[in-house]
Structure formats: structure tokens, C-alpha cells
Backbone and ligand atoms as CSV (ligand in chain L), in Angstrom:
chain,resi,resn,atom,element,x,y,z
A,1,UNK,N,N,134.794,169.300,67.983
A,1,UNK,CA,C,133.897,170.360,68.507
A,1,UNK,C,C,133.900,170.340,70.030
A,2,UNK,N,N,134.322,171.655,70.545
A,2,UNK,CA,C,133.782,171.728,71.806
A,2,UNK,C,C,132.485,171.543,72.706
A,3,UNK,N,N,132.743,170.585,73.861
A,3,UNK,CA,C,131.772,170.012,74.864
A,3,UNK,C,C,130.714,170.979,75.370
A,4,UNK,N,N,129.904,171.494,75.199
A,4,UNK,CA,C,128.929,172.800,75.845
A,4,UNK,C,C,129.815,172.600,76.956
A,5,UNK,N,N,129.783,171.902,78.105
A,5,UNK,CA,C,129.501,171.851,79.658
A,5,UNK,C,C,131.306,172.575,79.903
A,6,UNK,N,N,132.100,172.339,78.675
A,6,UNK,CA,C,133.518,173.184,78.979
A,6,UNK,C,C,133.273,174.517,78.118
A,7,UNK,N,N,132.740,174.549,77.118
A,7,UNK,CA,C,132.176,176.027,76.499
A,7,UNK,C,C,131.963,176.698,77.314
A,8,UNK,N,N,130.926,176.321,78.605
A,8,UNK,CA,C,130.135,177.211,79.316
A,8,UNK,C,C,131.116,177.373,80.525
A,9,UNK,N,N,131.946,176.667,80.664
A,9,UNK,CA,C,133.299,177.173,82.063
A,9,UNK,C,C,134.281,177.794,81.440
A,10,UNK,N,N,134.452,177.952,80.280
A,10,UNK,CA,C,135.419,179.151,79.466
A,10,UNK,C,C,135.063,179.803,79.073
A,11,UNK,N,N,133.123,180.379,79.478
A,11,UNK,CA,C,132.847,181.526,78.838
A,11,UNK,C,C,132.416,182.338,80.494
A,12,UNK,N,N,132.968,181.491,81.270
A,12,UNK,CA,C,132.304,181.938,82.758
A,12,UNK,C,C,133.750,182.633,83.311
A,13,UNK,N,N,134.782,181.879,82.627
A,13,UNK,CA,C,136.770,181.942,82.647
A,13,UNK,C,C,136.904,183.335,82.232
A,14,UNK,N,N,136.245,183.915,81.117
A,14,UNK,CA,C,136.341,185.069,80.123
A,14,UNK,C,C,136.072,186.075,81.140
A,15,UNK,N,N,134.905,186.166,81.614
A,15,UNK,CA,C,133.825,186.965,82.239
A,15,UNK,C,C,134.749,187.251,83.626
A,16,UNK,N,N,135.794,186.053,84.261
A,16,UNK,CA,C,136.243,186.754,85.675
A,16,UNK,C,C,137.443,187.067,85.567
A,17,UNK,N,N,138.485,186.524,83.837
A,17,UNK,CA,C,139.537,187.492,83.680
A,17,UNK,C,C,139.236,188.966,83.626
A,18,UNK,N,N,138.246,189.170,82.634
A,18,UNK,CA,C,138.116,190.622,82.622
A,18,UNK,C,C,137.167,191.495,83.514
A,19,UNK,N,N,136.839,190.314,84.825
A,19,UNK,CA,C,136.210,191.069,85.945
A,19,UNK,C,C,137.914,191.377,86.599
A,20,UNK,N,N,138.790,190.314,87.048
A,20,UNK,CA,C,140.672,190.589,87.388
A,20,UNK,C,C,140.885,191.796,86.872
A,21,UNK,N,N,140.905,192.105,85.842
A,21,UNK,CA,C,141.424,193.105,85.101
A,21,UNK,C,C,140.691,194.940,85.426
A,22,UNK,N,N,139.789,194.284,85.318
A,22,UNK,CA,C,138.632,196.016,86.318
A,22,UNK,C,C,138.731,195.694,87.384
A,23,UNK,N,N,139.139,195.011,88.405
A,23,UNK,CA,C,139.253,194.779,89.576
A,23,UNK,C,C,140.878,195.548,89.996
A,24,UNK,N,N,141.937,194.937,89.361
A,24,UNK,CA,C,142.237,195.645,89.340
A,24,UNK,C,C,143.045,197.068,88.588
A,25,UNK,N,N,142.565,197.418,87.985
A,25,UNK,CA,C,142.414,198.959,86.902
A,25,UNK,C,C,141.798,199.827,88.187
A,26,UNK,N,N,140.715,199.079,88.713
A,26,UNK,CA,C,140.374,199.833,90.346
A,26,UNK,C,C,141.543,200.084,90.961
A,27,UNK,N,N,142.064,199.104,91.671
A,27,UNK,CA,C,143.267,199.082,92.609
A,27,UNK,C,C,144.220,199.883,92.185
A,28,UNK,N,N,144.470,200.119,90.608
A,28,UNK,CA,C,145.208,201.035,90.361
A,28,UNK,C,C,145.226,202.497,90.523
A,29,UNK,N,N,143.408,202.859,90.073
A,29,UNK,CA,C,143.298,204.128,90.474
A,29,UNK,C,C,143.427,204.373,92.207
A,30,UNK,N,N,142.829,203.665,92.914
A,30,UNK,CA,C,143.002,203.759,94.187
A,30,UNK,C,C,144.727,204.023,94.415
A,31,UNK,N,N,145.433,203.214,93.950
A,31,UNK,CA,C,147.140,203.988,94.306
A,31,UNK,C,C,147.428,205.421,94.019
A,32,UNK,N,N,146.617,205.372,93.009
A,32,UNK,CA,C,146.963,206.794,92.157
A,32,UNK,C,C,146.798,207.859,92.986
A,33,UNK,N,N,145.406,208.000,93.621
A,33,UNK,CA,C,144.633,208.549,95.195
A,33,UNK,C,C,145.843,208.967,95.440
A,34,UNK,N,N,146.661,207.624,95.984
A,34,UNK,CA,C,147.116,207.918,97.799
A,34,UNK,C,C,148.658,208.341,96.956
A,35,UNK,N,N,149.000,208.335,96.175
A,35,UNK,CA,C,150.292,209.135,95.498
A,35,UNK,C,C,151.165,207.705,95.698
A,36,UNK,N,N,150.851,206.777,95.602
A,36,UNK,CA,C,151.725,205.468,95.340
A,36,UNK,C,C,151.975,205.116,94.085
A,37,UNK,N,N,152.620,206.239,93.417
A,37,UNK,CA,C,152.737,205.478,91.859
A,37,UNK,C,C,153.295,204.765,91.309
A,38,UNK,N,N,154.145,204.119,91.911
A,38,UNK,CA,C,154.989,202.733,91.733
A,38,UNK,C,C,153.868,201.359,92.097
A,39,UNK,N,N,153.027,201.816,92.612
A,39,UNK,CA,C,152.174,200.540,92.915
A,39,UNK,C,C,151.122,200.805,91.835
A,40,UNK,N,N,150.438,201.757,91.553
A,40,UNK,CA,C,149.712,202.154,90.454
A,40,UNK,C,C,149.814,201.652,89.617
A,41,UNK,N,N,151.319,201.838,88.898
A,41,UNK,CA,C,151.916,201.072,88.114
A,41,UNK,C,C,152.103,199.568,87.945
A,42,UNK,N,N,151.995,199.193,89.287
A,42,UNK,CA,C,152.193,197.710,89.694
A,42,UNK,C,C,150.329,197.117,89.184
A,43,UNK,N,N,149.884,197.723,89.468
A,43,UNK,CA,C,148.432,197.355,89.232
A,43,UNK,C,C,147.863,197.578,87.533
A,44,UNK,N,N,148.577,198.155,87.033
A,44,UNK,CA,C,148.059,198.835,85.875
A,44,UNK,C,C,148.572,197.233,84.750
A,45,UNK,N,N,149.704,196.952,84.955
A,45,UNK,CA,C,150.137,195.507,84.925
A,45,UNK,C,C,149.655,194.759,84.816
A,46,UNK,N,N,149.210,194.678,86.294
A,46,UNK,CA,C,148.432,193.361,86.457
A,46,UNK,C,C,147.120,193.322,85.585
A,47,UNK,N,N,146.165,194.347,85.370
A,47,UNK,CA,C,145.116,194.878,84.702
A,47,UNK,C,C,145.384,194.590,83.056
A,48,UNK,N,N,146.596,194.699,82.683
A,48,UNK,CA,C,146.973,194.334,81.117
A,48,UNK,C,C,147.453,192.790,81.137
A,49,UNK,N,N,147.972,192.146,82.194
A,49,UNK,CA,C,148.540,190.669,82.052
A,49,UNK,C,C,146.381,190.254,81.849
A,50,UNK,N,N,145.571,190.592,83.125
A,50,UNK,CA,C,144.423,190.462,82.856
A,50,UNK,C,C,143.431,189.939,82.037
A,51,UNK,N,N,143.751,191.066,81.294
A,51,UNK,CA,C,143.243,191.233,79.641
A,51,UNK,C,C,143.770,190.075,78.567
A,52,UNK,N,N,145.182,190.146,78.805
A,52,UNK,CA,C,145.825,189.030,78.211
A,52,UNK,C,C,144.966,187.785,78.005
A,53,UNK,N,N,144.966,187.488,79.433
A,53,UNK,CA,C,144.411,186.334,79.663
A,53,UNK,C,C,142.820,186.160,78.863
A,54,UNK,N,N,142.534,186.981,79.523
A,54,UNK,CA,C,140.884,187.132,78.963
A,54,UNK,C,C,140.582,187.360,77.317
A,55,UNK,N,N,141.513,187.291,76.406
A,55,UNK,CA,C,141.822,187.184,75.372
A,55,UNK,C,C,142.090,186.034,74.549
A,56,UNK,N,N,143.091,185.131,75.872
A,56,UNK,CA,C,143.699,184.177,74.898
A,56,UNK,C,C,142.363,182.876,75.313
A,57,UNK,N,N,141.628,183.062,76.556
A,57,UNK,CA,C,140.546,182.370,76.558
A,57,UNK,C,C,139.373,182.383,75.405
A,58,UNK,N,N,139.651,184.029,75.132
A,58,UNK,CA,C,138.714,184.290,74.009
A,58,UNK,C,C,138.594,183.215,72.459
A,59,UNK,N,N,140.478,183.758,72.681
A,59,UNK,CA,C,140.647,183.088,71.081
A,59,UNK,C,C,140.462,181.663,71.288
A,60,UNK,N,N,140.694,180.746,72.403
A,60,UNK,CA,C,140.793,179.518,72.508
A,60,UNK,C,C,139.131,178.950,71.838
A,61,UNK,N,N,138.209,179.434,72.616
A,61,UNK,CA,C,136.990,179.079,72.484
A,61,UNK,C,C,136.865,179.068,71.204
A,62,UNK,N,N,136.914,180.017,70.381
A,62,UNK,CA,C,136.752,180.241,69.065
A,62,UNK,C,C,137.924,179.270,68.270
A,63,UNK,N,N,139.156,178.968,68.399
A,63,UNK,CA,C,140.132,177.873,68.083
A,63,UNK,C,C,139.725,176.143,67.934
A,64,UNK,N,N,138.600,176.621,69.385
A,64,UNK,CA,C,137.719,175.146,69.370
A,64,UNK,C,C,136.412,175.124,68.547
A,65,UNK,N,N,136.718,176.581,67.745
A,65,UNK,CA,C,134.884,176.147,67.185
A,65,UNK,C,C,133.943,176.368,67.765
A,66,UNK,N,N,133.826,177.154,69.498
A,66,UNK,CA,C,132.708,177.463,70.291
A,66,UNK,C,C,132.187,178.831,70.268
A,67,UNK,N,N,131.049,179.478,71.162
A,67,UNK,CA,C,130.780,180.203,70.725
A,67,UNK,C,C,131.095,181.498,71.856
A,68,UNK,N,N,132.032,182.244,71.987
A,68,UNK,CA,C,131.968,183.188,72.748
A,68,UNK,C,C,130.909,184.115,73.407
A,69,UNK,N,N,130.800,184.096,74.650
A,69,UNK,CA,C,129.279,184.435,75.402
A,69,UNK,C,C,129.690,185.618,76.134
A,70,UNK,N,N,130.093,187.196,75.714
A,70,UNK,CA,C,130.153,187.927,76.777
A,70,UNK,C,C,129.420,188.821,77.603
A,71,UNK,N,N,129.459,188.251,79.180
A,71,UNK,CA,C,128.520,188.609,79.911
A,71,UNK,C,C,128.701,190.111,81.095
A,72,UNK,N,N,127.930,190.580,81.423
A,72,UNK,CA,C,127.960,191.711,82.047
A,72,UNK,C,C,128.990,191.617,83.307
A,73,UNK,N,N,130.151,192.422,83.386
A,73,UNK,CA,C,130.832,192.171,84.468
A,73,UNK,C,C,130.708,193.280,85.672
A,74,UNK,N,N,130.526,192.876,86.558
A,74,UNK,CA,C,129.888,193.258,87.824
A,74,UNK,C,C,130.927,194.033,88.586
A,75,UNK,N,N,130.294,194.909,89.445
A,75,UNK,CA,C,130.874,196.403,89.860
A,75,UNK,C,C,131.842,195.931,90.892
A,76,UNK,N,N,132.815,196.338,90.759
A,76,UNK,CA,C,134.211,195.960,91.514
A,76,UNK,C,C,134.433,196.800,92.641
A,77,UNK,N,N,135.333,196.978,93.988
A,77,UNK,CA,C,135.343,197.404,94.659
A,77,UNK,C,C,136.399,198.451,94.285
A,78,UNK,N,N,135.855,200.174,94.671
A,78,UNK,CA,C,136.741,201.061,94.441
A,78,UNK,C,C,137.342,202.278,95.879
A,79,UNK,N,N,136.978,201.591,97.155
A,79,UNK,CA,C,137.916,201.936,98.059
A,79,UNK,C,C,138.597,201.028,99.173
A,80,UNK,N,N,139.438,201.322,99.652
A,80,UNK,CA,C,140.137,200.108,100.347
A,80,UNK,C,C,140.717,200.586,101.528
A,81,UNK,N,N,141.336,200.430,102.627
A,81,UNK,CA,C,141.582,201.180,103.603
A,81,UNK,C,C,143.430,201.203,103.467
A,82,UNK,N,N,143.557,201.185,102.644
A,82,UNK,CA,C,144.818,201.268,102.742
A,82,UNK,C,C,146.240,199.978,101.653
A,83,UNK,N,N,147.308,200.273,101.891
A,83,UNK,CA,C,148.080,198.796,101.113
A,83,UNK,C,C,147.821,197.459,101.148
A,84,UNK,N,N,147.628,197.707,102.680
A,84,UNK,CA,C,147.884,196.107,102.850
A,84,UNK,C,C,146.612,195.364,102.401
A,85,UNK,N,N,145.338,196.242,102.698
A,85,UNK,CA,C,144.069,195.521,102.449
A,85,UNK,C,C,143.831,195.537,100.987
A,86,UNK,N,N,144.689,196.646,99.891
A,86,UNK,CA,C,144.592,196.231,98.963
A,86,UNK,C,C,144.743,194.567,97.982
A,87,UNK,N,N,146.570,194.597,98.958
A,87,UNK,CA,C,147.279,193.610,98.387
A,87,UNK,C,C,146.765,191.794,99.261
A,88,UNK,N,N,146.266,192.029,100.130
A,88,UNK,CA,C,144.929,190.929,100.979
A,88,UNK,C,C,143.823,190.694,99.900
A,89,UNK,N,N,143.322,191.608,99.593
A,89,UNK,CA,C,142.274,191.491,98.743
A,89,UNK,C,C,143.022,191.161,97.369
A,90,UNK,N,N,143.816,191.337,96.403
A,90,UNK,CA,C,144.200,191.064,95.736
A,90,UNK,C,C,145.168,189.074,95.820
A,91,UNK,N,N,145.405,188.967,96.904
A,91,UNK,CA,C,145.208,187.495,97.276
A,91,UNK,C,C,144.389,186.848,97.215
A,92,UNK,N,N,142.957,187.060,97.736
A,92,UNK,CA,C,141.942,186.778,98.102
A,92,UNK,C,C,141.326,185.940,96.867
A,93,UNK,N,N,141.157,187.492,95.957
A,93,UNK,CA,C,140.917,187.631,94.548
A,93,UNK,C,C,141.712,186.370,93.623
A,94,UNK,N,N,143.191,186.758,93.466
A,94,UNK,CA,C,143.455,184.955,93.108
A,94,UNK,C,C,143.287,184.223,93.202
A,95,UNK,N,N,143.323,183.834,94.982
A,95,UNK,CA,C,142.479,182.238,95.225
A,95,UNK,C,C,141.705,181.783,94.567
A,96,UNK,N,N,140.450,182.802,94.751
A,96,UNK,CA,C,139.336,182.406,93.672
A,96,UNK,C,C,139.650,182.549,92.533
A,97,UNK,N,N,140.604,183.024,91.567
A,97,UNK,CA,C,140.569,182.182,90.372
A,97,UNK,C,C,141.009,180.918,90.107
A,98,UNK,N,N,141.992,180.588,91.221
A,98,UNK,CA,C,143.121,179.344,90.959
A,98,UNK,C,C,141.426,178.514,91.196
A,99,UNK,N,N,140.681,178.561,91.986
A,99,UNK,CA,C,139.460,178.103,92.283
A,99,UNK,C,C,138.931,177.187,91.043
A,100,UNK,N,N,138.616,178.536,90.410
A,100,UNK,CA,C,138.041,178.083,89.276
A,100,UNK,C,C,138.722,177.686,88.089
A,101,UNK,N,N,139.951,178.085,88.018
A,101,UNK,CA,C,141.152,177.497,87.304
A,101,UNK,C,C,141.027,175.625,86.793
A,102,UNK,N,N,140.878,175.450,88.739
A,102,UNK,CA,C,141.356,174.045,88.756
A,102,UNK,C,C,140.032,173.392,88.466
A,103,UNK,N,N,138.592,174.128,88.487
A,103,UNK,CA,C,137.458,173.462,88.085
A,103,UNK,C,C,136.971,173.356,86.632
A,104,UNK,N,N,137.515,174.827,86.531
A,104,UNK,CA,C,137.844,174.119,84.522
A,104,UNK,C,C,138.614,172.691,84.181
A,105,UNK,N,N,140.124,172.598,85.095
A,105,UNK,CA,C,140.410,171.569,84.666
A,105,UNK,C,C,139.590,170.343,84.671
A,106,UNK,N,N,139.138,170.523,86.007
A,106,UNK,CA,C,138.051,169.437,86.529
A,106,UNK,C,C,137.020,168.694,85.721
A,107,UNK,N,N,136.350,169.841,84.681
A,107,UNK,CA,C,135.239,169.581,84.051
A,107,UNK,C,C,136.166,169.231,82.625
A,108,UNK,N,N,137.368,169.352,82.687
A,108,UNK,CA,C,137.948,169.322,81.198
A,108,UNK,C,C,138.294,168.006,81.096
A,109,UNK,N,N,138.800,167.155,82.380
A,109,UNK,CA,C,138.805,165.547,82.362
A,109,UNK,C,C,137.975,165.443,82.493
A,110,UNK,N,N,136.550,164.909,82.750
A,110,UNK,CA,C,135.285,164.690,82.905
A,110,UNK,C,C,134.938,164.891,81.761
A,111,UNK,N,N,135.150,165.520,81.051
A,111,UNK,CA,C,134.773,165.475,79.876
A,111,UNK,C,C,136.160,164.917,78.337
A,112,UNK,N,N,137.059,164.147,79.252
A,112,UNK,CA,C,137.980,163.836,78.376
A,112,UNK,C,C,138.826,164.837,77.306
A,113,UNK,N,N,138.461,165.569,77.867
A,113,UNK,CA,C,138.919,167.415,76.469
A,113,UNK,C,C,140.025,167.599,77.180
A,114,UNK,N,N,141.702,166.560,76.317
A,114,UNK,CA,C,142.395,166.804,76.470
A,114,UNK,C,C,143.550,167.840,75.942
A,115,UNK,N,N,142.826,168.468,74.749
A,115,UNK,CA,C,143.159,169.808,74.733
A,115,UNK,C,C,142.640,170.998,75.307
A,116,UNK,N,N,141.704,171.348,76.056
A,116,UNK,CA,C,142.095,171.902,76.629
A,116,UNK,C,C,142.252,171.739,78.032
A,117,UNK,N,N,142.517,170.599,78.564
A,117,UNK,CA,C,143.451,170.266,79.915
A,117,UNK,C,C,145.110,170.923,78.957
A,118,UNK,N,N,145.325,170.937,78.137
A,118,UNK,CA,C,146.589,171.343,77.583
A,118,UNK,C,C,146.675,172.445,77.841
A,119,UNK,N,N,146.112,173.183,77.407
A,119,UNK,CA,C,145.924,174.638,77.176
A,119,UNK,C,C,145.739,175.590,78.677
A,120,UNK,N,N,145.331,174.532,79.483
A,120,UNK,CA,C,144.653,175.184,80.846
A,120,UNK,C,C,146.136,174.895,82.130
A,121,UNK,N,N,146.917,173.925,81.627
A,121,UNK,CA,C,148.284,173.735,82.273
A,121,UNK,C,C,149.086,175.382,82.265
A,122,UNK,N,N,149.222,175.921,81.383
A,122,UNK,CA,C,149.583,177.151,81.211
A,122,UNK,C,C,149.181,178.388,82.769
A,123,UNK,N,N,147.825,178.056,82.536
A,123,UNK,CA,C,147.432,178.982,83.578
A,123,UNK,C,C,147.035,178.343,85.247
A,124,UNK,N,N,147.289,176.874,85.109
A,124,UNK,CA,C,147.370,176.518,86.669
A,124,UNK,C,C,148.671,176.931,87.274
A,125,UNK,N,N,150.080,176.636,86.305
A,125,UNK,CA,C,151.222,177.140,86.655
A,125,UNK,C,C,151.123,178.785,86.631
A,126,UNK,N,N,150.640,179.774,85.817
A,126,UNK,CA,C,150.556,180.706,86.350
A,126,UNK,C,C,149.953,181.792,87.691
A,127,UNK,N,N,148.823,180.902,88.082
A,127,UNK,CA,C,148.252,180.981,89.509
A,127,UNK,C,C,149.238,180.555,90.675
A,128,UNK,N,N,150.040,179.257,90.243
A,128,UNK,CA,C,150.799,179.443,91.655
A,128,UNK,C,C,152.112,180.410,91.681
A,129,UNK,N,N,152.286,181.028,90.499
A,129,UNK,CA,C,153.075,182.521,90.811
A,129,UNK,C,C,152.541,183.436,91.128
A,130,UNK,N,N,151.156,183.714,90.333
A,130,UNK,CA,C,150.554,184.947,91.104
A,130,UNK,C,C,150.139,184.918,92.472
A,131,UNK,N,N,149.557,183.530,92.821
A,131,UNK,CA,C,149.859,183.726,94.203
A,131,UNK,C,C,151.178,184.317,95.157
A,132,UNK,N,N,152.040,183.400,94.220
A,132,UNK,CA,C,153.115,183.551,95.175
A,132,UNK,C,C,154.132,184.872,95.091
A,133,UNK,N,N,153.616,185.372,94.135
A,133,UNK,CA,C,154.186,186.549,93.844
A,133,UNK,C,C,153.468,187.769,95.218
A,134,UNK,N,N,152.319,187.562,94.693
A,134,UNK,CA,C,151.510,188.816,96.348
A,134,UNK,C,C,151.630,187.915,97.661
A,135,UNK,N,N,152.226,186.953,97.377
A,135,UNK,CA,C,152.425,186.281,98.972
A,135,UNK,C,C,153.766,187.526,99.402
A,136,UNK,N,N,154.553,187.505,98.472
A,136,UNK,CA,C,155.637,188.067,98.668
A,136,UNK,C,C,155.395,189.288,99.129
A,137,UNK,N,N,154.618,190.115,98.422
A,137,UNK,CA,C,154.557,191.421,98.167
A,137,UNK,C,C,153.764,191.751,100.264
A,138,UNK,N,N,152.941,190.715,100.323
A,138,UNK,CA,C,152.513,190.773,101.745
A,138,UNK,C,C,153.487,190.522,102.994
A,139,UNK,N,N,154.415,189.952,102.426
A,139,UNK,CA,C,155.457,189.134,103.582
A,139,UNK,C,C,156.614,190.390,103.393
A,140,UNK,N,N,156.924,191.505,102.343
A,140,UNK,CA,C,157.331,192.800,102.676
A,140,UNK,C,C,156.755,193.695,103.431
A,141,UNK,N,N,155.388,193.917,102.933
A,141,UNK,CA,C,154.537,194.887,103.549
A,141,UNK,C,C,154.463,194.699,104.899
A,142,UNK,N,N,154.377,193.336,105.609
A,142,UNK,CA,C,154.529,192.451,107.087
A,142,UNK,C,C,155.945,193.533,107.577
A,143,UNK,N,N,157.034,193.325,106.449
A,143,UNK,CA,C,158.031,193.539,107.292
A,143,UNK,C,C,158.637,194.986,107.753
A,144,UNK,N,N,158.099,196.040,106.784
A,144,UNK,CA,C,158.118,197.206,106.806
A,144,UNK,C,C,157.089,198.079,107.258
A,145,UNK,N,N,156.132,196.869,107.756
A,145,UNK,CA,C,154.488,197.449,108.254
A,145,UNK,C,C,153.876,198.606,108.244
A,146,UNK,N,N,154.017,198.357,106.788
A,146,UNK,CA,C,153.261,198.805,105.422
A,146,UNK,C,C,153.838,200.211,105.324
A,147,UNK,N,N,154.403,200.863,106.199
A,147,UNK,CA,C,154.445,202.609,105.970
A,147,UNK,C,C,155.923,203.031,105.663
A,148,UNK,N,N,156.135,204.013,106.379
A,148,UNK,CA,C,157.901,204.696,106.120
A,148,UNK,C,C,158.278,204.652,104.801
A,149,UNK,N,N,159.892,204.580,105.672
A,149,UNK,CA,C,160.898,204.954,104.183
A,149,UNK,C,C,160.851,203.694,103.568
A,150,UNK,N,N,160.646,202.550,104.340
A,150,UNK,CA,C,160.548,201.559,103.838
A,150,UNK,C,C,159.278,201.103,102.797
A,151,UNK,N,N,158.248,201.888,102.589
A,151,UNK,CA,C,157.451,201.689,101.771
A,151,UNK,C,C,157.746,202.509,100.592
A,152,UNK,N,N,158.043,203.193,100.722
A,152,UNK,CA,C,158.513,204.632,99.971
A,152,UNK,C,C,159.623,204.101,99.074
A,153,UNK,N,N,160.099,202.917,99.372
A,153,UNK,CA,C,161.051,201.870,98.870
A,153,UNK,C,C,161.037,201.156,97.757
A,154,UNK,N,N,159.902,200.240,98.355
A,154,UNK,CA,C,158.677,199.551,98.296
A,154,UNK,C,C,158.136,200.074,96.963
A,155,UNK,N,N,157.290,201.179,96.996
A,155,UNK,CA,C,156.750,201.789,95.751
A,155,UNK,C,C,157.564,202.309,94.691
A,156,UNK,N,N,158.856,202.352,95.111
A,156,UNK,CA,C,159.870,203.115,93.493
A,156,UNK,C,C,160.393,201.596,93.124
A,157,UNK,N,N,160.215,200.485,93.624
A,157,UNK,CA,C,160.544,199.140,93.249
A,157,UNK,C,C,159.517,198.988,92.345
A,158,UNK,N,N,158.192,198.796,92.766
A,158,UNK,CA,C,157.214,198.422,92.241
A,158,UNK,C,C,156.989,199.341,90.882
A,159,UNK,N,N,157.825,200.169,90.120
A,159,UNK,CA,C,157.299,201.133,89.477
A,159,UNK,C,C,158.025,200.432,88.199
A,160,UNK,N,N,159.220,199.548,88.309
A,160,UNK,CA,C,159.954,199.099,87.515
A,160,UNK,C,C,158.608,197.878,86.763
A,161,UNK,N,N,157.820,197.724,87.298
A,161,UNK,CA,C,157.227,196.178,86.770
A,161,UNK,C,C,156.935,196.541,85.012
A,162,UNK,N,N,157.155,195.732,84.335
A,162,UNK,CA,C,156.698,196.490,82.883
A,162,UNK,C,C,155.740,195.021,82.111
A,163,UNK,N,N,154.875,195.375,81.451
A,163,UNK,CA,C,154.188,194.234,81.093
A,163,UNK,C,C,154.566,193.604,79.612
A,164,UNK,N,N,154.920,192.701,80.014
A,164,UNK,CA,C,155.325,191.498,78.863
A,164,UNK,C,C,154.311,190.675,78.630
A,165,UNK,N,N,153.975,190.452,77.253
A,165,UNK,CA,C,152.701,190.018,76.697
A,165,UNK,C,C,152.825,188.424,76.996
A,166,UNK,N,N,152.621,187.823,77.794
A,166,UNK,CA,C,152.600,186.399,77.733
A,166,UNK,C,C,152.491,185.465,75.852
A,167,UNK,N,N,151.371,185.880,75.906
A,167,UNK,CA,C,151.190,185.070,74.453
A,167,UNK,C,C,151.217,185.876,72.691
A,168,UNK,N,N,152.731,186.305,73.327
A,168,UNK,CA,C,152.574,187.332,71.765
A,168,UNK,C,C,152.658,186.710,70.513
A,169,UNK,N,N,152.545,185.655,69.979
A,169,UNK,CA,C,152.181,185.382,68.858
A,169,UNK,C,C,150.512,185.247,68.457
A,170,UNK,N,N,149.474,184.958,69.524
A,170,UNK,CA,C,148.359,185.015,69.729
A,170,UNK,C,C,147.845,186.069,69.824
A,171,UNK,N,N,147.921,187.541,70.388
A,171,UNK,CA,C,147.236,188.625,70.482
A,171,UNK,C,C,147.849,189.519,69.909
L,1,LIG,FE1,FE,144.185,185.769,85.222
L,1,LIG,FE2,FE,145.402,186.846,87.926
L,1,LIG,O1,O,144.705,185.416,86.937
């Protein structure tokens, strides 16, 4: 049986995947606005990998026998001044999950719950791609500073992203 004190950091885990996911479903409509639909697209992605996540946390809890707690998720930001502050803020936004990522793990040794320190390896390695993935996406935007043909580039690239279900035997 699952530990309350990790119950209650994977039902807090649930609550800021699928705050990621309206966070950004925002960011997406905001591309949509400015006629960036390759980034739209890029966001719409990220908004379904999101969900993913916030799913397979779901099923986990319940895998352990705990009790799923879903709580009101709070109003996300829906204008931005532009790409770059999107894709800043969408950094930002990761940090703080890898944040809390690594404090689940935290509380998951502390509490000896070495399944799910198992289970939670999955998504520490996936934080340092998503970081490093919009590191990237910023260190283009740096280089084409943010506008022209070179963004215009930029966005028919970004249109290719297609979402692959991480855990398709699970959802
Ligand atoms: Fe679910 Fe973008 O971390």
C-alpha cells in the first residue's frame, strides 16, 4: 500500500501535469493568434504528451492502491508578448516541474518506495530533454532573433512535430 506522504506528491504531480497541458493548449491558441501554425502545432503536442503524463500518474496511483485526488487547476496565462517570451516561459514552466519531479523522488526515498523511485526515473530523464529540447528551440530563436524568413522557417519545421504516445500500452 501506498505511503499517504507519496500519495499526496502524486496527487499534487497529477494536478501540475494537467495544469502543463492547459498551460500549454494556451500557448497554442496564442500561436494560432499570431498565424504561427507550425508552432501551434508544436504546442498542441506538447499539451497531448501533457495529458499523457497526467494519466500515467493517474493510473500509477491507482496501480498502487491509492486514492486519486483531483484538484481545481488554476487559470493559466493567455497572452504573451510574443515567441520568444512564449518559449522563456515555457522553460521557466519546466524547471518547475523537474522541481518537483526531483521532490517526488525525494519524498519517494524517504519513504523507502522503491517503486515508485522506479517509475519516477522515467520522467526525471524526460525533464532533462524537455528542458533541453526548448533550450534548443531558444538558442534558434537567439539566432534568427526571433523574426524573418528565418522564423518563417522555424515555424514550417515546427509543424512536422507529431505526438507519439509515450506509454501506449498503458493509456
Ligand atoms: Fe510533464 Fe513537460 O513535463
Amino acid at each position: 500500500m501506498i505511503k499517504k506522504a507519496v500519495e499526496d506528491a502524486l496527487n499534487e504531480q497529477i494536478n501540475a501535469e494537467f495544469k502543463s497541458a492547459y498551460l500549454y493548449l494556451s500557448m497554442s491558441a496564442y500561436f494560432q493568434g499570431t498565424g504561427l501554425s507550425g508552432c501551434a502545432n508544436w504546442m498542441r503536442v506538447q499539451y497531448q504528451e501533457e495529458l499523457a503524463h497526467a494519466t500515467r500518474f493517474f493510473d500509477y496511483v491507482h496501480e498502487r492502491g491509492g486514492k486519486v485526488l483531483l484538484s481545481p487547476i488554476n487559470e493559466v496565462q493567455v497572452e504573451f508578448s510574443g515567441i520568444v517570451d512564449v518559449f522563456e516561459k515555457t522553460l521557466e514552466h519546466e524547471q518547475v516541474v523537474t522541481g518537483m519531479i526531483d521532490r517526488l523522488m525525494d519524498i519517494s526515498i524517504q519513504e523507502s518506495d522503491h517503486a515508485t523511485k522506479s517509475f519516477l526515473q522515467w520522467f526525471v530523464d524526460e525533464q532533462v530533454e524537455e528542458e533541453a529540447n526548448v533550450g534548443q528551440i531558444l538558442n534558434n530563436l537567439s539566432l534568427i532573433k526571433g523574426e524573418g524568413q528565418g522564423l518563417l522557417m522555424m515555424d514550417r519545421e515546427m509543424k512536422s512535430r507529431v505526438f507519439v504516445n509515450p506509454f501506449p500500452a498503458k493509456i
